[in-house]
C-alpha angles and dihedrals in degrees: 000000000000111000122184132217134230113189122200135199134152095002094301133097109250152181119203134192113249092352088294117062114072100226097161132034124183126195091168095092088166097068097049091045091044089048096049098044097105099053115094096219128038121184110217118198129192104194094178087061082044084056100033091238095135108288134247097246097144092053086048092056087043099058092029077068103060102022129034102256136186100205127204142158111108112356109155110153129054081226086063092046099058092042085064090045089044086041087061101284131147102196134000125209128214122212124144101031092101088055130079130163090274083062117250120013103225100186096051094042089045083059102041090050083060101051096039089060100053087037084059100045075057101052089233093136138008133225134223147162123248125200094291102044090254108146108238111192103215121204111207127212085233094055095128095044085055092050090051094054085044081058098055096038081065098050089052086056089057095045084051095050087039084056098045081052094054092053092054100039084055111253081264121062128100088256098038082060101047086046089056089054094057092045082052091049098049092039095063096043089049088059096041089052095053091041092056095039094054086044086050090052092053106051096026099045103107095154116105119273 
């Protein structure tokens, strides 16, 4: 999937040569908004927040509302994360935050390892490769609706091996009945679940489509 970018600096949208030199500068936030309205993913960058010069967080407002943006550059802290999903994000995406001026930062990145993968068993976040194969771990608006549907996917491994149980034990027996009842259980919750989280989405859901 083709996503284009949208680099920011100074309160202006930008390209720059080799990732330095400003060769290009745009006031006309209309136009771009306007030419990358059919696409279903924009990546926003703040490159002052990448450089910790101040950040652009009122033009990125300002464009989440109006395009479905992933937005980077400088995001250290999960507090600064949810202000750009509460601002009108759709995903965040977290970079430099393993890397100080000592190099990497093993502690932090030990105990983020750890977190991420759990994060992701719990389909928290997301991860995914940019240009240069970098991993980029991706937190969605829709993170607790997606926890949620984790929850009851689980719930539908534990009804199939109740049931295989069932088929060895004989349809029968005392445990293969009381087997079929927790299948049966579970059953029931996991769709419940899935019922009421797709319900919640619906009527809950304020961020942009």
């Amino acid at each position: 999937m083709l996503i284009p970018s949208i680099d920011l600096m100074g309160g202006r949208i930008v390209q720059l040569v080799q990732g330095e030199k400003l060769k290009l500068a745009f006031d006309n936030f209309e136009y771009w908004i306007e030419r990358f309205s059919t696409y279903p993913t924009v990546q926003l960058i703040d490159l002052d927040a990448a450089m910790r010069q101040g950040d652009n967080a009122a033009l990125i407002a300002q464009i989440a509302k109006r395009l479905p943006c992933q937005v980077g550059g400088g995001i250290r802290t999960a507090q600064q994360a949810q202000a750009l999903l509460d601002a009108g994000a759709r995903r965040v995406i977290f970079g430099s935050i393993l890397f100080s001026s000592e190099g990497v930062a093993t502690e932090t990145a030990a105990s983020i390892s750890k977190a991420i993968a759990f994060l992701e068993s719990q389909s928290l976040v997301r991860r995914e490769r940019d240009e240069r194969r970098r991993d980029r771990y991706i937190v969605d608006d829709e993170l607790f609706y997606q926890a949620t549907i984790a929850s009851a996917r689980s719930n539908d491994q534990l009804v199939e091996t109740a049931r295989q149980g069932v088929t060895v034990l004989g349809p029968h027996t005392p445990a293969a009945t009381r087997l079929e009842n927790i299948a049966r259980f579970l059953d029931f919750i996991s769709e419940s679940i899935t019922r009421a989280a797709e319900q919640a989405r619906e009527v809950l859901h304020t961020g942009p489509r």
